[in-house]
C-alpha positions in Angstrom: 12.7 -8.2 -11.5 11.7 -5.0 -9.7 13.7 -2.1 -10.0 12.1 -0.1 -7.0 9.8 -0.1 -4.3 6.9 1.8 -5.5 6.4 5.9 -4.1 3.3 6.9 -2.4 2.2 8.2 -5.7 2.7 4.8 -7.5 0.8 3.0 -5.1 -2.5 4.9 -5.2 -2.8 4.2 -9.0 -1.5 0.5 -8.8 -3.7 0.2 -6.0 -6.8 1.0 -8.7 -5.2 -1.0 -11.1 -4.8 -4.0 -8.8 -8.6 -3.4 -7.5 -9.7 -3.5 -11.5 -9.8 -6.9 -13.4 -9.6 -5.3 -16.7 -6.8 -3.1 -18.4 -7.2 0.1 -18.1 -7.2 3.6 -19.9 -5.5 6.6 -18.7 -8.8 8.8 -19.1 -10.1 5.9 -16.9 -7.2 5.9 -14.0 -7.2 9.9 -14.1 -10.9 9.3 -12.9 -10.8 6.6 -11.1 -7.7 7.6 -8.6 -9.2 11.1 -8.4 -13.1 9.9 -7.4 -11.3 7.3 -5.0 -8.8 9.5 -3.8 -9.9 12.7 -3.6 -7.9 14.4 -5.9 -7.2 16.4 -8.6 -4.5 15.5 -10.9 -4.4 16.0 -14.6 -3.8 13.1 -17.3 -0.2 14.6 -17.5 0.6 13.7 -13.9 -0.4 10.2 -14.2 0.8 9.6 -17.2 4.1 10.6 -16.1 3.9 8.1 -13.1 2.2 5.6 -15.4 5.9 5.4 -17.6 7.8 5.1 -13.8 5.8 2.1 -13.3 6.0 0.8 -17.0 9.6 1.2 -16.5 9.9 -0.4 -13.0 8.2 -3.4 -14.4 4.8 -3.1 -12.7 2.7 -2.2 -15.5 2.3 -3.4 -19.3 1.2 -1.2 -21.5 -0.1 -1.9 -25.3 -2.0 0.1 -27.7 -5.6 -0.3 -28.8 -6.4 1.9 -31.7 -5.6 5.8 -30.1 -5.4 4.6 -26.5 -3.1 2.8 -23.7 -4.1 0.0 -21.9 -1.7 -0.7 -18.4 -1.5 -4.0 -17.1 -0.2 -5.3 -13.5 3.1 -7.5 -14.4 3.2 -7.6 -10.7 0.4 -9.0 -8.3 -1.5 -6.9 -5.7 -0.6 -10.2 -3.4 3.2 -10.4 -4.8 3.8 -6.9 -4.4 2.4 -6.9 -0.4 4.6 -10.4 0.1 7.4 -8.9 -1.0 6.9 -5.5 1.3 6.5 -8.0 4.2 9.7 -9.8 3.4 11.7 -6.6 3.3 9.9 -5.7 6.6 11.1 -8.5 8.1 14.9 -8.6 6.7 15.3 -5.1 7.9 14.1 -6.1 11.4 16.2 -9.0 11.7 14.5 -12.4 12.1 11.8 -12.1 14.4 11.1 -16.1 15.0 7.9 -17.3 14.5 4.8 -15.2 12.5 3.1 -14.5 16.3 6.5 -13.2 17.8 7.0 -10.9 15.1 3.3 -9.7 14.9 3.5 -9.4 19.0 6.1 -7.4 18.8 4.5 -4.8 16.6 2.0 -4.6 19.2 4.0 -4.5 22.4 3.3 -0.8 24.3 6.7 0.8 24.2 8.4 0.6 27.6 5.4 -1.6 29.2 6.5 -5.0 27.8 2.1 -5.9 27.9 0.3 -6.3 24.5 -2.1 -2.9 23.8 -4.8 -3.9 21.6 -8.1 -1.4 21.0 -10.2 -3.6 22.7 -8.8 -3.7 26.0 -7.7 0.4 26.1 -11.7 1.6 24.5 -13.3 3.1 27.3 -17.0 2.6 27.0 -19.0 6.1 25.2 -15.2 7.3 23.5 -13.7 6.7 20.5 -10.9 3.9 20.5 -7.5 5.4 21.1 -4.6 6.1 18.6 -1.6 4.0 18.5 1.0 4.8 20.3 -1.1 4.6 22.9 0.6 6.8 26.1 3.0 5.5 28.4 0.7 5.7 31.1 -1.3 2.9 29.5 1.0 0.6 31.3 
């Protein structure tokens, strides 16, 4: 069972973890989720986030000689399932799949659908959500 939703920390490592089909190293994830993520964290810091999600029950971790190897316990497609559930829950019940996916859609105040497509103007970059009231 999970203890807690995972920070925005957590996630950026799992997310290598999840995106790497073998265990991994910390000297491996300090390199990986600073390449991928342009940053510039020390072993320390991840290492310290590494024992949150050992804790939390998202990573396995066993020893190889000198080193750590992490582990998912917890699927990439489990962990996103479950963040949709919660999603949901909070929201109330929101009927079928397509009324709860329209309504995260729906221009506030309009009541019309605002998709990309139909708000691009042709030479312009597509617009940012929320789009303006006077899309309606």
């Amino acid at each position: 069972m999970l203890e807690n939703d995972l920070t925005n920390i957590e996630m950026l490592i799992m997310k290598c973890i999840w995106d790497t089909p073998e265990e991994l190293a910390l000297s491996q994830l300090v390199a990986m989720v600073n390449e991928r993520f342009e940053k510039s964290w020390k072993p320390q810091t991840i290492s310290t986030y590494l024992a949150h999600l050992v804790r939390k029950g998202y990573l396995s971790m066993r020893r190889k000689g000198k080193v750590f190897l992490y582990h998912p316990e917890v699927s990439e497609e489990s962990y996103r399932s479950s963040q949709i559930d919660e999603l949901v829950n909070y929201w109330g019940d929101p009927g079928t799949p397509t009324e709860f996916l329209s309504a995260l859609f729906v221009t506030p105040g309009c009541g019309r659908l605002w998709t990309a497509r139909s708000s691009a103007q042709p030479g312009r970059s597509p617009p940012s959500w929320p789009p303006p009231a006077a899309t309606c």
